[in-house]
Each structure stands twice: as C-alpha cells, then as structure tokens.
C-alpha positions as CSV (number, residue, x, y, z in Angstrom):
1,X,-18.2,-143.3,-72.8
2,X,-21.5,-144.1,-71.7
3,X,-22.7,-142.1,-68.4
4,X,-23.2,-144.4,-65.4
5,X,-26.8,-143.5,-65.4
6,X,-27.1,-144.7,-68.7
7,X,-26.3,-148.7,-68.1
8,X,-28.2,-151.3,-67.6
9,X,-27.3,-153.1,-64.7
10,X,-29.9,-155.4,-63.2
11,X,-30.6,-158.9,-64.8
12,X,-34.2,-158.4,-64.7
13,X,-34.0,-155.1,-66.4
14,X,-32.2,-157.0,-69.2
15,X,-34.9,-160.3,-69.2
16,X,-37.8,-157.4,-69.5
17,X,-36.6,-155.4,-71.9
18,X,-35.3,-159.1,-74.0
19,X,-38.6,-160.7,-73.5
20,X,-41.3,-157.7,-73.7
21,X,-39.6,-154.7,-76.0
22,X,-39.9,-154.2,-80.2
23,X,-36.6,-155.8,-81.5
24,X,-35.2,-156.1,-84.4
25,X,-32.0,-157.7,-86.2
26,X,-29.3,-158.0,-88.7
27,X,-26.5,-160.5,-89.1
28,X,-24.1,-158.8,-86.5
29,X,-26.3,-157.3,-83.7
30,X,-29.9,-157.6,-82.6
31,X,-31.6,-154.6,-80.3
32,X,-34.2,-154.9,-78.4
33,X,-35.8,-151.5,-77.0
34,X,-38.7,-151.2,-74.2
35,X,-40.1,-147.8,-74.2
36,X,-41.1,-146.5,-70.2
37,X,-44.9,-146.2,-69.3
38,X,-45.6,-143.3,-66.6
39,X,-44.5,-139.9,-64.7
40,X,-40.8,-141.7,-64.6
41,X,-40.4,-142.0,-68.3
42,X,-39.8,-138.1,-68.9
43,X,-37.2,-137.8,-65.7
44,X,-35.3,-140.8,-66.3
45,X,-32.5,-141.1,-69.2
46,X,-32.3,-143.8,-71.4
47,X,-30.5,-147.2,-70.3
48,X,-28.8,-149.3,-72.5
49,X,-26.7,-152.5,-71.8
50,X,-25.1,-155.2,-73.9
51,X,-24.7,-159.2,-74.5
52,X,-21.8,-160.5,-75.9
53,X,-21.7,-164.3,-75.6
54,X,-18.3,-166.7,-75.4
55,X,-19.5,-167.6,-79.1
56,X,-18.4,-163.8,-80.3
57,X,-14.7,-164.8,-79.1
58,X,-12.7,-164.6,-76.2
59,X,-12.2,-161.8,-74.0
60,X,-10.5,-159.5,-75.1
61,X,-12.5,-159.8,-78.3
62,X,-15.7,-159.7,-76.9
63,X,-14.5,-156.7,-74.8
64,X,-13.3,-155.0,-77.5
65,X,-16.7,-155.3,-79.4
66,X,-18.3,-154.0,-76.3
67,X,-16.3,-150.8,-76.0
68,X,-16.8,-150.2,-79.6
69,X,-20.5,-150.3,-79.2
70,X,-20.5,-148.4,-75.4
71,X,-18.8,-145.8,-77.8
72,X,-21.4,-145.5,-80.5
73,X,-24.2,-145.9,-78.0
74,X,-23.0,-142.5,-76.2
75,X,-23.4,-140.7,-79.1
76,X,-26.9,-141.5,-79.8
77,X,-28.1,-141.5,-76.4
78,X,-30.4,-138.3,-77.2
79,X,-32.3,-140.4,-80.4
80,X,-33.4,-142.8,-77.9
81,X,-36.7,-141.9,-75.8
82,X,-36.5,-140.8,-72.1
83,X,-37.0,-143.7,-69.8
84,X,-36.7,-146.5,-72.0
85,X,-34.6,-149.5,-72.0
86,X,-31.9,-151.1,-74.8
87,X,-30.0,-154.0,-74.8
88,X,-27.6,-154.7,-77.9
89,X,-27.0,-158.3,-78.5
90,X,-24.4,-158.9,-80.6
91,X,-23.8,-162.3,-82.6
92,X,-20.9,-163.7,-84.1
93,X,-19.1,-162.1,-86.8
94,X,-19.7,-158.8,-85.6
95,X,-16.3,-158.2,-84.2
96,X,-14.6,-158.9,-87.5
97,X,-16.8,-155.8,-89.3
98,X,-15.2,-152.0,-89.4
99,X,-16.1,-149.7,-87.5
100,X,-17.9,-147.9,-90.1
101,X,-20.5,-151.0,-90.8
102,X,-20.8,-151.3,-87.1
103,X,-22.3,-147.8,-87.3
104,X,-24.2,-148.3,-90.2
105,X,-25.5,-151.8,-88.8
106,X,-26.4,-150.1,-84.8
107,X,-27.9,-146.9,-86.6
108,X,-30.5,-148.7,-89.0
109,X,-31.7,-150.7,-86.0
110,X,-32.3,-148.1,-83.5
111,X,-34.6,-146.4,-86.1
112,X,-36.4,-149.5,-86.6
113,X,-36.7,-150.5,-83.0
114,X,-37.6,-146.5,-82.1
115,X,-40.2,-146.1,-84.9
C-alpha cells in the first residue's frame, strides 16, 4: 500500500505534472513524471497518483485496476527521485492484462520517464 505521503491529491498537482512532466506510453498505461526543482526536492518523497477513466470499466473494475497499480507503485517508490511527481493514466484494456504484464508494462515506463 502506498504511504499517505506518497499520493497525489490535489487537482492542480495532477494538471502540472499531466501538462509539464516527460511522459511516455504503451497500449495499457501512460506515465507522466515531473521531477522537483529546489531545497524541497531532497526532503520530500515522491508522489504518485492515478486516472482511470469510466472508459476502463465500471467501478469495481476501474478500482480494481487502481489497487493493482497503488500495489506495484509501493514497491518502486525508492526508483523514483525525491520530490517528484507521477501520475499513471491508464487506458482501456489494461484491466484485462495479468498481473505479470502489468509489471512488465509500469516498469519499462518508469525507466523511460526517469531517464
């Protein structure tokens, strides 16, 4: 589970990071990262947040793609610079992948986005 400290909450945090960070995308999920400028950026963990539109599915689906993600996204907290800002879009289709793929998918585009 992802610490509370570590979620984006604020819609503006979400627009920045959407409009003004390196992203990059595959069929299932597109992440977009904004690295921190300043004194803050060493003190402050890395946020991360997530957008899962009605087109994913209903609910439950989209709630269960969320939790999958929130899950992964804890473990890789540390690979993601101090300060900096993620959001994890994900697209339609993504909920019928395995967990494994998922993985795969989130993994390959954090290392593009962090490079």
């Amino acid at each position: 589970m992802l610490p509370a400290k570590a979620r984006l909450r604020r819609q503006a945090d979400f627009a920045d990071t959407i409009r003004q960070g390196r992203r990059s995308g595959r069929p299932a999920l597109v992440v977009s990262l904004l690295t921190a400028d300043g004194a803050h950026a060493v003190a402050d963990p890395a946020r991360v947040g997530f957008v899962v539109g009605r087109r994913v599915g209903g609910a439950v689906v989209r709630n269960r793609i969320r939790r999958r993600l929130r899950h992964l996204l804890a473990d890789r907290l540390g690979l993601l610079p101090s300060g900096s800002r993620v959001v994890v879009r994900v697209l339609p289709g993504a909920e019928r992948l395995p967990a494994s793929e998922l993985s795969r998918e989130l993994d390959t585009l954090l290392t593009r986005v962090v490079r």
